[in-house]
MIMAR-264020 format. One line per 4 residues: number of its first residue (from 1); their letters; for each residue x, y, z of C-alpha. Coordinates in steps of 0.001 Angstrom, whole numbers, plus 500000, padded with zeros to 6 digits. Layout:
// MIMAR-264020
NUM) a) X Y Z  ...
//
This chain:
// MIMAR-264020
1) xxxx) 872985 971967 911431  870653 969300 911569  872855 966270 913047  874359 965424 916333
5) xxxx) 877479 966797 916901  879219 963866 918629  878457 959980 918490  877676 957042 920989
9) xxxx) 879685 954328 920808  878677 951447 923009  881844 949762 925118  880284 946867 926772
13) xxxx) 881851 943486 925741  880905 941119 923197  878133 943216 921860  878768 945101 918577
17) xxxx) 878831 948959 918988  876082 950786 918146  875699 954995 917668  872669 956929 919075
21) xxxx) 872814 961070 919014  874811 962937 921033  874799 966618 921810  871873 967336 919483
25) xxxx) 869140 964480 920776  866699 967006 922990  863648 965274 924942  861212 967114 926503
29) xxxx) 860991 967017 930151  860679 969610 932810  863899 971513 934173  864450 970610 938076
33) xxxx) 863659 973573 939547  866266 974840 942273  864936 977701 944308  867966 978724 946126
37) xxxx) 868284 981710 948374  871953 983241 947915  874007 983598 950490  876186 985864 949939
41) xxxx) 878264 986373 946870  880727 983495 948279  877661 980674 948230  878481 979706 943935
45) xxxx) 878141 976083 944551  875323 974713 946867  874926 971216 948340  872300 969708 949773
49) xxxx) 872092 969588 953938  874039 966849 955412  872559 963591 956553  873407 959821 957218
53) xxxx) 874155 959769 953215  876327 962519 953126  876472 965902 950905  874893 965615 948073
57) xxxx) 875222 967987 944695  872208 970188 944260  871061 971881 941207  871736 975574 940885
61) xxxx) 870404 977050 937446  870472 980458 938891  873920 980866 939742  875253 984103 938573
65) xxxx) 877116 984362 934898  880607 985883 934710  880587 988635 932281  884143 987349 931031
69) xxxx) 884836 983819 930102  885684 981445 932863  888503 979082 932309  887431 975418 932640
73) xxxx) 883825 975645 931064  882792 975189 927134  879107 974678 925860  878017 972811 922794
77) xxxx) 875463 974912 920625  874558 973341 917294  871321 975364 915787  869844 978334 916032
81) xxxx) 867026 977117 918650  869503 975513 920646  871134 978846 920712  867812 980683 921825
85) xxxx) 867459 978557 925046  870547 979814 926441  872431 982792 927161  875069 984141 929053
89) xxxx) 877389 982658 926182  879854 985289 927331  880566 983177 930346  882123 980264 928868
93) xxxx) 885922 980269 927524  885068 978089 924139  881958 977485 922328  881312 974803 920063
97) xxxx) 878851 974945 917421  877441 974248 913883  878260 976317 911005  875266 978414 910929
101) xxxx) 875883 979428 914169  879643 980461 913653  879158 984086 913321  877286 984222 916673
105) xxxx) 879875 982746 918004  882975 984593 916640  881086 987342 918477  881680 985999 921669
109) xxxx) 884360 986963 923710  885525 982740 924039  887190 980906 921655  884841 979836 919114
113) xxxx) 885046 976530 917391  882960 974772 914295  881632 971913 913787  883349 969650 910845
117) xxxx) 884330 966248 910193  886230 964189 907992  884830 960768 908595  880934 961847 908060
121) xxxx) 879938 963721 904871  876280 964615 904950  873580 964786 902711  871894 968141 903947
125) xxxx) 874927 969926 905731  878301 970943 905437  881061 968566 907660  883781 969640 905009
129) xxxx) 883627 968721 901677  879995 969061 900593  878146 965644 899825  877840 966436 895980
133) xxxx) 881650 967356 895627  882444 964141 897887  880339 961822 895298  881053 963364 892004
137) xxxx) 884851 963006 892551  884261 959702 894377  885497 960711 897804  882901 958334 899225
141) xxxx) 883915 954994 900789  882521 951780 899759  882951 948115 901540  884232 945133 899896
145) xxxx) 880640 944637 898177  880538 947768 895772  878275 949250 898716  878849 953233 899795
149) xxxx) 879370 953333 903671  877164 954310 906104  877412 955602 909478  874879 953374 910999
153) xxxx) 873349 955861 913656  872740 958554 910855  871829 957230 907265  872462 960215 905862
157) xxxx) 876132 960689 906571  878102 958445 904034  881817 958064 905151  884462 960376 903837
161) xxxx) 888119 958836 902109  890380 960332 904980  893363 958726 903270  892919 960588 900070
165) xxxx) 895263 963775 899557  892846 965517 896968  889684 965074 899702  892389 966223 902403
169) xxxx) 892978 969270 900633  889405 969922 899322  888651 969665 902954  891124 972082 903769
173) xxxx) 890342 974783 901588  886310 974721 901870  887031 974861 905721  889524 977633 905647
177) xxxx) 887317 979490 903546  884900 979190 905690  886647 979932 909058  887827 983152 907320
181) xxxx) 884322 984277 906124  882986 983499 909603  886022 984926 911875  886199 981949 914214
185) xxxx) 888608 980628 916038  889153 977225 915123  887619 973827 914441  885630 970965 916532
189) xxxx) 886445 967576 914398  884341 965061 914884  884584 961390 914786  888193 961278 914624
193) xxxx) 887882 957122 915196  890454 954415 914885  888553 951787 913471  885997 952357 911384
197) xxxx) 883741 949279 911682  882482 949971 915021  881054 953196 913012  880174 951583 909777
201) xxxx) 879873 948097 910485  882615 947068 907999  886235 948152 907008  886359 950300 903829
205) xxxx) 887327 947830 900744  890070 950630 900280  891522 950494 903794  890545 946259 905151
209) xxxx) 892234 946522 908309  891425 948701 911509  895311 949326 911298  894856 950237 907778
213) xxxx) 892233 952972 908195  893732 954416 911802  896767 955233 909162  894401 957061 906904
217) xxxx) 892608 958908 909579  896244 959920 911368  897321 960890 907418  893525 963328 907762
221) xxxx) 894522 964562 910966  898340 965449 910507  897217 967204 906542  894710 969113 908163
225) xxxx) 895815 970082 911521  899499 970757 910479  898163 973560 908076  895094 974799 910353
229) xxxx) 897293 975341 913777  900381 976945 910837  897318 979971 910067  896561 980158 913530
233) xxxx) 893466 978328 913846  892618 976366 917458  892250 972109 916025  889957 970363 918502
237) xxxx) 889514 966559 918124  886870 964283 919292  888782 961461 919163  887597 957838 920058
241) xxxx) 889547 954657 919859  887006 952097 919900  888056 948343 918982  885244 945745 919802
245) xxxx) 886551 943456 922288  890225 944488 923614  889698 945195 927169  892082 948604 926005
249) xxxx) 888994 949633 924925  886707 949834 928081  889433 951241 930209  890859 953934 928216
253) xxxx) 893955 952319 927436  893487 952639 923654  892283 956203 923746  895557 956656 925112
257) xxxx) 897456 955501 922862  895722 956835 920011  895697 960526 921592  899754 959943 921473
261) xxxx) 899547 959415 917967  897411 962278 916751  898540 964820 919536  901684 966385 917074
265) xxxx) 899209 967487 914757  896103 969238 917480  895576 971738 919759  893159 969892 921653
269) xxxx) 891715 966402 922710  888200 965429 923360  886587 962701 924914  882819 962048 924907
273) xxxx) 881209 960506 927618  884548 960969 929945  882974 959660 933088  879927 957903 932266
277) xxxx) 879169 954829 929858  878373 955389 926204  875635 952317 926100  872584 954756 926859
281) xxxx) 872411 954514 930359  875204 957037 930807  876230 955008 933970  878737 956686 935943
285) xxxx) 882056 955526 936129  883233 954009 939454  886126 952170 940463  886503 948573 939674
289) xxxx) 887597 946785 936580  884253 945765 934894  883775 947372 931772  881200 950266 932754
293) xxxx) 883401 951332 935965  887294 951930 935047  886536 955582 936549  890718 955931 937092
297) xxxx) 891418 954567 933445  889442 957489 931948  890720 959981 934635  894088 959592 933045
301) xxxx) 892836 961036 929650  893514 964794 931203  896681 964198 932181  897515 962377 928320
305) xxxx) 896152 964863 926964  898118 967594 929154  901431 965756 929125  901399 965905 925999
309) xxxx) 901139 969645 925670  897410 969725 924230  893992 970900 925985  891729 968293 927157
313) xxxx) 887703 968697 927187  885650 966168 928778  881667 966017 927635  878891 964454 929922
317) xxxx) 875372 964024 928844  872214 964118 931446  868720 965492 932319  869144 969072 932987
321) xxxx) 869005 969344 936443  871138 965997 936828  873581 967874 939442  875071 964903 940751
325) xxxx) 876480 963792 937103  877454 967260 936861  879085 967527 939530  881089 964124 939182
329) xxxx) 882186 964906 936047  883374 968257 936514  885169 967368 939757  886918 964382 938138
333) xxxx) 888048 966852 935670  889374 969463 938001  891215 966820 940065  893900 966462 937063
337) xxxx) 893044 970091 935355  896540 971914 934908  894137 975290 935556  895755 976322 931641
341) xxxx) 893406 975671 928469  890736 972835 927939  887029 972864 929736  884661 970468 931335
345) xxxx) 881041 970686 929527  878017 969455 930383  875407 969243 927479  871487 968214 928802
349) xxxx) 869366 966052 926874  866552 968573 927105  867125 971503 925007  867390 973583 927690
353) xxxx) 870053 976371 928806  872899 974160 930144  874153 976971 932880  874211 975238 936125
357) xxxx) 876178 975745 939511  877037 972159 939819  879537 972354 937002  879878 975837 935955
361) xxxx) 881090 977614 939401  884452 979026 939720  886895 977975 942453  890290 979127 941048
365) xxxx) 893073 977418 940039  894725 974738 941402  897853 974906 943894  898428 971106 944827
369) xxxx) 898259 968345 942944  895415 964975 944002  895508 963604 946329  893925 960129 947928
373) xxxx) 892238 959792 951279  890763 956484 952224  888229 955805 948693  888079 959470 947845
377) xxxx) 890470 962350 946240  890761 965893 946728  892438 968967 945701  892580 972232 946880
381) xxxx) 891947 975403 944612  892964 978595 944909  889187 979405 945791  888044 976064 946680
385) xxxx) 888133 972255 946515  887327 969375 944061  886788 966194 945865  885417 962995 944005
389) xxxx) 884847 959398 945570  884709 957294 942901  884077 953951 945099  880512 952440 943817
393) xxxx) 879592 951619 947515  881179 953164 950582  881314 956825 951774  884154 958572 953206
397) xxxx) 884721 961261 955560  887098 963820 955089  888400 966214 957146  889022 969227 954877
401) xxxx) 891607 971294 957437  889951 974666 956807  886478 976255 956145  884146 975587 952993
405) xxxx) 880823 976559 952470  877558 974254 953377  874131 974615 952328  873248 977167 955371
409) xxxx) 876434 979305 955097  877963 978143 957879  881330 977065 957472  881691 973077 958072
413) xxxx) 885771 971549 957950  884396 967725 957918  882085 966754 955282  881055 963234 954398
417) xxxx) 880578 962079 950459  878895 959565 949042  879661 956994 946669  880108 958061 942945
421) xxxx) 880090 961441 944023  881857 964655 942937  881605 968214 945019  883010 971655 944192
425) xxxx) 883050 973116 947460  883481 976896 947656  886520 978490 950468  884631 979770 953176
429) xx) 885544 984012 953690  888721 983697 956717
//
């Protein structure tokens, strides 16, 4: 595969959006080394020793894989080097990755899914319909000017006609085909958008209106998903809902409402970037109402997603040994996980193995639901606790009303976190 996976759409106001790689843009950089002695079986997830700031997330490459998938964590492989730097692939319950990696995956004992998309149709690779089909039966969209459409962050993906019954179905068929040849499990679609301008810069000459092409893509969606999830196959949607300038936009709202109207027709619904900005910075989402905070606005995406019967799967993007953005993102996730399908995933920059403790340890399933004390929430696990203070300035001290695991392996029942911080505390043995 040799394109990003998912897209960056930037959210802050007044500025139009622009795309920069996703889950494919690798830097080189050194992994943070985290040399951890174990303690014990029971020590999964470690923090770093308490202090005036509070415990902080540490970074725990080393932390034992499960030789079974865990529930709750997915990784994001999309070539065949990307592949080689990890391992352990047996751990995770879903991999995502690009078509010449689907046979590896269908190996795996997780649900594997592959990479398409509607929207995009690329000049070197396969999202679907293959770029020379797309053109010669003139599949590809053009804007009011006679011009074919762009994506802007990748010139060589020219934008699909979603609306179109014959591409629908052309779609359909090469993917099936290929899913059956392969023996995976399903389908990641990307760039399931409700306006395409933010994407393209323009409307489609075919479909003028952002109302006009959110029909097309639902008409994409329902064609193809209906049929997939009828043969058995797993539909996974990385669905944005991107208008520039409704506030909806910068606080979730119009995800929502856009996950309600493609949810009939998936299995699953993804959101990239699900605590942290899209802009570049990857800011973490805090409380507030400015555009790059709305941290409780983009909580509410799991439970959307849940309520309405589908999987959710949050992605985050860091350095590799970024523990504290793991660790807030997978925390915010397991505050409104319903412990069934759907994953947290964490995808470094680096191309590096993504395994880490701060994200990928296992504490259980949940038996309470959230709940708030003072700026922070927590709730308890089965093995554990998720806590998350999402304030962007004050700590908050919690006393946790039974033992959990510190940094020494003694067993503290107060602990004090920071702001815009998550922690995954492991139960303590009784």
């Amino acid at each position: 595969m040799a394109a990003p996976v998912c897209r960056r759409t930037e959210n802050a106001p007044g500025d139009p959006p622009r795309v920069r790689p996703g889950l494919d843009r690798v830097k080189a950089s050194a992994v943070v080394a985290a040399a951890l002695v174990a303690i014990g079986a029971a020590a999964i997830y470690a923090v770093f020793g308490r202090g005036p700031s509070g415990l902080q997330p540490r970074s725990q490459p080393f932390l034992p894989r499960s030789p079974q998938p865990m529930p709750g964590i997915a990784v994001i492989r999309q070539t065949s080097d990307s592949w080689r730097a990890a391992s352990g692939y047996r751990s995770y319950s879903d991999l995502i990755v690009g078509l010449a990696l689907a046979r590896d995956a269908a190996r795996e004992p997780g649900r594997s899914l592959v990479y398409f998309s509607g929207t995009d149709v690329n000049t070197q690779w396969n999202t679907g319909v293959p770029y020379a089909e797309a053109r010669r039966r003139g599949w590809l969209l053009k804007d009011r000017a006679g011009n074919l459409l762009v994506n802007r962050g990748y010139p060589t993906n020219y934008v699909g006609d979603v609306g179109s019954r014959s591409y629908q179905q052309a779609w359909l068929e090469n993917v099936t085909r290929l899913l059956r040849r392969n023996g995976d499990d399903g389908v990641f679609i990307d760039d399931v958008i409700m306006d395409l301008a933010p994407l393209a810069g323009t409307e489609a000459a075919k479909y003028p209106t952002a109302a006009e092409w959110a029909d097309a893509e639902l008409s994409f969606t329902r064609a193809v998903g209906d049929v997939l999830r009828s043969e058995g196959y797993y539909v996974l949607v990385n669905a944005s809902a991107f208008v520039r300038g409704p506030q909806a936009s910068n606080d979730g709202s119009s995800t929502v409402s856009w996950w309600r109207r493609l949810g009939p027709h998936v299995s699953g619904l993804s959101a990239e970037y699900f605590q942290e900005t899209s802009d570049g910075q990857d800011t973490l989402r805090t409380s507030g109402s400015a555009w790059y905070q709305s941290w409780s606005g983009w909580e509410r995406l799991v439970a959307t997603a849940q309520s309405l019967g589908k999987d959710f799967f949050g992605f985050m993007y860091g350095p590799a040994g970024d523990a504290r953005r793991m660790s807030y993102g997978k925390a915010s996730f397991l505050l409104e996980w319903n412990g069934e399908g759907g994953a947290f995933v964490y995808q470094p920059r680096e191309k590096h193995d993504p395994w880490n403790g701060a994200w990928t340890s296992d504490i259980g399933r949940p038996e309470a639901p959230k709940r708030r004390i003072g700026t922070a929430w927590l709730r308890r696990y089965s093995g554990g606790v998720a806590i998350v203070n999402p304030d962007p300035s004050r700590a908050q001290r919690l006393e946790l009303g039974r033992g959990y695991l510190s940094p020494d392996g003694s067993t503290i029942s107060t602990v004090t976190v920071p702001p815009t911080t998550g922690l995954v505390l492991r139960r303590a043995a009784p």
